[in-house]
C-alpha positions in Angstrom: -14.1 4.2 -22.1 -11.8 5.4 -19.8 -12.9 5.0 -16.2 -10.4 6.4 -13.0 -11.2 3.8 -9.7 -10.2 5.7 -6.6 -10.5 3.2 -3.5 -10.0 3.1 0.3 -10.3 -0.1 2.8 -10.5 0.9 6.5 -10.1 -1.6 9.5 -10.8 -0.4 13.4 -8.6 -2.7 15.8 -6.7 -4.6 13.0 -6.6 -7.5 12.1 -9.6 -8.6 12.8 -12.1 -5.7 14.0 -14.6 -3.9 12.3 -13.8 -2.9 8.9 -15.1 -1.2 5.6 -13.9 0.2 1.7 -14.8 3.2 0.0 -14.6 3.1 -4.2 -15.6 6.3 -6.5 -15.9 5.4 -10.0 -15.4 8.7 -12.5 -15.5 8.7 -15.9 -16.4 11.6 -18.6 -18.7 11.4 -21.4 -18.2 12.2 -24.6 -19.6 15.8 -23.9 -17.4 16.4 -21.2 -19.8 15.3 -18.7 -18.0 13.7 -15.6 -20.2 10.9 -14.2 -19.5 9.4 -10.6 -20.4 6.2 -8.5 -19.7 6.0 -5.2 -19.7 2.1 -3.4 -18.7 1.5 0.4 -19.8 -1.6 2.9 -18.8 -2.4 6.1 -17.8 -5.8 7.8 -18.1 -7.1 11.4 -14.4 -9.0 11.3 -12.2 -8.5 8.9 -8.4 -6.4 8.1 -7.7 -3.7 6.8 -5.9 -5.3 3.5 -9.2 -7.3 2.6 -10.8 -3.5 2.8 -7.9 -2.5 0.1 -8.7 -5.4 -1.8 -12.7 -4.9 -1.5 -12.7 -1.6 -3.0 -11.2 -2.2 -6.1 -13.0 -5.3 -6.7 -16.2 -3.8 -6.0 -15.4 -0.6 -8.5 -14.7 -3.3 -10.8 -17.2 -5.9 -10.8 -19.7 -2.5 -11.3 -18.5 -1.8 -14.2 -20.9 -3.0 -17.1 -18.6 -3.4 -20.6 -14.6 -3.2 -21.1 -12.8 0.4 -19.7 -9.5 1.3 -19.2 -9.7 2.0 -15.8 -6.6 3.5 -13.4 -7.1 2.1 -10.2 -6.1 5.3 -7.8 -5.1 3.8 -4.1 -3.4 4.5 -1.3 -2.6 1.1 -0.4 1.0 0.0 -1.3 0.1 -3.5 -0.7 -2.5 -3.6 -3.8 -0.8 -1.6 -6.3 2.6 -3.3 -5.5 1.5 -6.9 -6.0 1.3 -5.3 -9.7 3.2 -2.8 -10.8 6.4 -4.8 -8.8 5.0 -8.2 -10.1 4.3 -9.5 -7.2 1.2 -11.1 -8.2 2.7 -13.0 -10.9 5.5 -15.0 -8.8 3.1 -15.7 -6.1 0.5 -17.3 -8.9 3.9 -18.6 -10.5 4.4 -20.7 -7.0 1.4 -21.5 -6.4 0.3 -18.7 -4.2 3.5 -18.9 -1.8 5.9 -16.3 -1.4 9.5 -16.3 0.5 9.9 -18.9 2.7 7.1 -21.1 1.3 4.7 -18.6 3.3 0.9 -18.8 2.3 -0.2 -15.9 0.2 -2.8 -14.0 2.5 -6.1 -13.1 1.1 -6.2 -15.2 -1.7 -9.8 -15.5 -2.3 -9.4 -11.8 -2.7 -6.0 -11.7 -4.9 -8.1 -14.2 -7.1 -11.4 -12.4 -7.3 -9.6 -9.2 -7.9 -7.6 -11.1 -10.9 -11.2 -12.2 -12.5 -12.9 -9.0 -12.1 -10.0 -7.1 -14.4 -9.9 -9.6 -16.8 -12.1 -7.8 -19.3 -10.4 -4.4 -18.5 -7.2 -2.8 -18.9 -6.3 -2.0 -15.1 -3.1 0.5 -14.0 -2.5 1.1 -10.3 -1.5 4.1 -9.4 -0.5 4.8 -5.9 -1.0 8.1 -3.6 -0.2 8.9 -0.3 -2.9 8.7 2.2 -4.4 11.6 4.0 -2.5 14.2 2.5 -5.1 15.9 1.0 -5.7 14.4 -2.3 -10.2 14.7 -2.7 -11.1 11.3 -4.0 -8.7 9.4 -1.7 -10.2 11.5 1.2 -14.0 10.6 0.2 -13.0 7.0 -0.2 -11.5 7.2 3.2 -14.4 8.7 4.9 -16.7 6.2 2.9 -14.7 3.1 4.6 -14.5 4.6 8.1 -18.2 5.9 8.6 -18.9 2.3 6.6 -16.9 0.7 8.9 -19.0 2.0 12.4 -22.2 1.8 10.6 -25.0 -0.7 12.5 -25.9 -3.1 9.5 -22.0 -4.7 9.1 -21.2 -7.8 7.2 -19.9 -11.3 7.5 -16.1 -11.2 5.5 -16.2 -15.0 5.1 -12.5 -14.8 4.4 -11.5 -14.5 7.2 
Protein backbone atom coordinates (compact mmCIF):
# COMPACT_ATOMS: atom_id res chain seq x y z
CA UNK A 1 0.00 0.00 0.00
CA UNK A 2 1.10 3.20 -0.63
CA UNK A 3 0.38 5.76 2.05
CA UNK A 4 1.47 9.79 1.58
CA UNK A 5 2.34 11.19 5.57
CA UNK A 6 2.01 15.00 5.47
CA UNK A 7 3.16 16.43 8.95
CA UNK A 8 3.56 19.77 10.88
CA UNK A 9 5.12 20.39 14.57
CA UNK A 10 4.27 23.85 15.98
CA UNK A 11 6.08 25.35 19.14
CA UNK A 12 4.73 28.98 20.74
CA UNK A 13 7.77 30.73 22.60
CA UNK A 14 10.52 28.22 21.40
CA UNK A 15 12.31 26.26 22.91
CA UNK A 16 10.53 25.32 25.51
CA UNK A 17 6.79 26.77 25.40
CA UNK A 18 3.69 25.28 24.38
CA UNK A 19 3.83 23.17 21.47
CA UNK A 20 1.85 20.63 19.20
CA UNK A 21 2.05 18.36 15.58
CA UNK A 22 -0.41 17.89 13.03
CA UNK A 23 -0.09 14.47 10.66
CA UNK A 24 -2.74 13.50 7.73
CA UNK A 25 -2.46 10.11 6.61
CA UNK A 26 -3.84 9.56 2.77
CA UNK A 27 -3.93 6.65 0.98
CA UNK A 28 -6.28 5.37 -2.03
CA UNK A 29 -7.91 2.14 -2.31
CA UNK A 30 -7.96 -0.04 -4.85
CA UNK A 31 -11.27 1.62 -6.27
CA UNK A 32 -9.85 4.86 -6.24
CA UNK A 33 -11.18 5.76 -3.01
CA UNK A 34 -8.87 8.24 -1.17
CA UNK A 35 -9.07 7.44 2.64
CA UNK A 36 -7.62 10.13 5.28
CA UNK A 37 -6.58 10.20 9.04
CA UNK A 38 -5.91 13.09 10.66
CA UNK A 39 -3.65 12.95 14.28
CA UNK A 40 -2.55 16.24 16.26
CA UNK A 41 -1.68 16.70 20.28
CA UNK A 42 -0.48 19.34 22.14
CA UNK A 43 2.31 19.64 24.83
CA UNK A 44 2.79 21.98 27.83
CA UNK A 45 6.93 22.32 27.32
CA UNK A 46 8.48 21.26 24.56
CA UNK A 47 10.34 22.76 20.85
CA UNK A 48 9.30 23.01 17.98
CA UNK A 49 11.73 20.11 16.39
CA UNK A 50 10.30 17.43 18.85
CA UNK A 51 6.76 18.73 17.11
CA UNK A 52 8.58 17.83 13.60
CA UNK A 53 9.65 14.76 14.90
CA UNK A 54 6.06 13.91 16.73
CA UNK A 55 4.14 14.06 13.62
CA UNK A 56 5.77 11.61 11.64
CA UNK A 57 6.16 9.24 14.32
CA UNK A 58 2.72 9.44 15.25
CA UNK A 59 1.54 9.00 11.27
CA UNK A 60 3.74 6.07 11.56
CA UNK A 61 3.20 4.17 14.54
CA UNK A 62 -0.80 4.32 13.13
CA UNK A 63 -0.16 2.65 10.50
CA UNK A 64 -1.32 -1.09 10.95
CA UNK A 65 0.78 -3.48 8.25
CA UNK A 66 3.92 -2.51 5.80
CA UNK A 67 3.26 0.79 3.22
CA UNK A 68 5.36 2.72 1.26
CA UNK A 69 4.74 5.84 2.80
CA UNK A 70 6.30 9.51 1.50
CA UNK A 71 6.67 11.42 4.47
CA UNK A 72 5.53 15.13 3.09
CA UNK A 73 7.14 17.92 5.67
CA UNK A 74 8.11 21.18 5.85
CA UNK A 75 10.74 20.76 8.25
CA UNK A 76 14.30 20.68 6.77
CA UNK A 77 15.64 19.42 9.96
CA UNK A 78 13.61 15.89 9.59
CA UNK A 79 13.92 15.19 6.05
CA UNK A 80 17.63 16.25 5.99
CA UNK A 81 18.78 13.98 8.76
CA UNK A 82 17.83 11.45 5.76
CA UNK A 83 17.92 12.22 2.52
CA UNK A 84 21.58 14.15 3.39
CA UNK A 85 22.46 11.12 5.69
CA UNK A 86 22.68 12.72 8.49
CA UNK A 87 21.07 10.19 10.56
CA UNK A 88 23.54 7.61 9.68
CA UNK A 89 26.87 9.43 10.77
CA UNK A 90 25.37 10.58 13.92
CA UNK A 91 24.26 6.70 14.78
CA UNK A 92 27.74 5.98 13.14
CA UNK A 93 29.30 8.18 16.23
CA UNK A 94 27.31 7.35 18.57
CA UNK A 95 24.78 9.96 18.37
CA UNK A 96 27.44 12.96 18.24
CA UNK A 97 27.81 15.25 15.58
CA UNK A 98 30.70 18.07 14.80
CA UNK A 99 32.51 18.89 17.63
CA UNK A 100 31.56 15.87 19.66
CA UNK A 101 28.14 17.85 20.25
CA UNK A 102 25.18 15.62 21.70
CA UNK A 103 22.61 14.71 19.06
CA UNK A 104 19.39 16.62 20.26
CA UNK A 105 16.19 14.78 20.51
CA UNK A 106 17.46 11.46 20.48
CA UNK A 107 14.74 9.65 22.16
CA UNK A 108 12.85 10.99 19.19
CA UNK A 109 15.63 10.35 16.28
CA UNK A 110 15.36 6.75 17.83
CA UNK A 111 11.65 6.21 18.06
CA UNK A 112 11.28 7.73 14.69
CA UNK A 113 14.04 5.01 13.34
CA UNK A 114 11.82 1.99 15.01
CA UNK A 115 8.51 3.19 13.86
CA UNK A 116 9.78 3.01 9.95
CA UNK A 117 11.43 -0.05 10.25
CA UNK A 118 8.60 -2.08 8.76
CA UNK A 119 8.00 0.62 6.02
CA UNK A 120 9.64 1.98 3.20
CA UNK A 121 9.79 5.84 4.24
CA UNK A 122 10.88 8.89 1.59
CA UNK A 123 10.97 12.38 2.90
CA UNK A 124 10.00 14.76 0.83
CA UNK A 125 10.39 18.36 1.72
CA UNK A 126 7.95 21.53 0.95
CA UNK A 127 8.05 24.92 1.81
CA UNK A 128 5.89 26.05 4.59
CA UNK A 129 2.95 28.36 4.33
CA UNK A 130 3.05 28.79 0.78
CA UNK A 131 -0.04 27.40 0.16
CA UNK A 132 0.38 23.81 -0.40
CA UNK A 133 -3.40 22.10 1.46
CA UNK A 134 -2.05 19.28 3.50
CA UNK A 135 0.89 21.20 4.85
CA UNK A 136 -1.59 24.05 5.69
CA UNK A 137 -4.07 21.48 7.63
CA UNK A 138 -1.16 19.96 9.41
CA UNK A 139 -0.10 23.45 10.40
CA UNK A 140 -3.42 24.49 11.67
CA UNK A 141 -3.81 20.99 13.41
CA UNK A 142 -0.40 21.79 15.50
CA UNK A 143 -1.19 25.40 16.24
CA UNK A 144 -4.92 25.16 17.48
CA UNK A 145 -3.29 21.72 19.14
CA UNK A 146 -0.77 23.65 20.60
CA UNK A 147 -3.31 26.42 22.54
CA UNK A 148 -5.80 23.80 23.32
CA UNK A 149 -6.61 23.37 27.36
CA UNK A 150 -5.81 19.51 27.82
CA UNK A 151 -1.71 19.78 26.82
CA UNK A 152 0.79 17.12 27.49
CA UNK A 153 3.88 16.30 29.53
CA UNK A 154 6.91 15.93 26.52
CA UNK A 155 9.16 13.92 28.90
CA UNK A 156 12.01 14.67 26.57
CA UNK A 157 12.57 17.49 27.36
Amino acid sequence: MNVTLYSDGSARGNPNGPGGYGCILQYIDSKGILHERQFCAGYRKTTNNRMELMGVITGLEALTKPCRVEVITDSKYVTEAFNAHWIESWIKHGWKRGKNEEVKNVDLWKRLLLAMQPHQVTYTWVKGHAGHPENERCDELATTAADGNDLLTDTGI
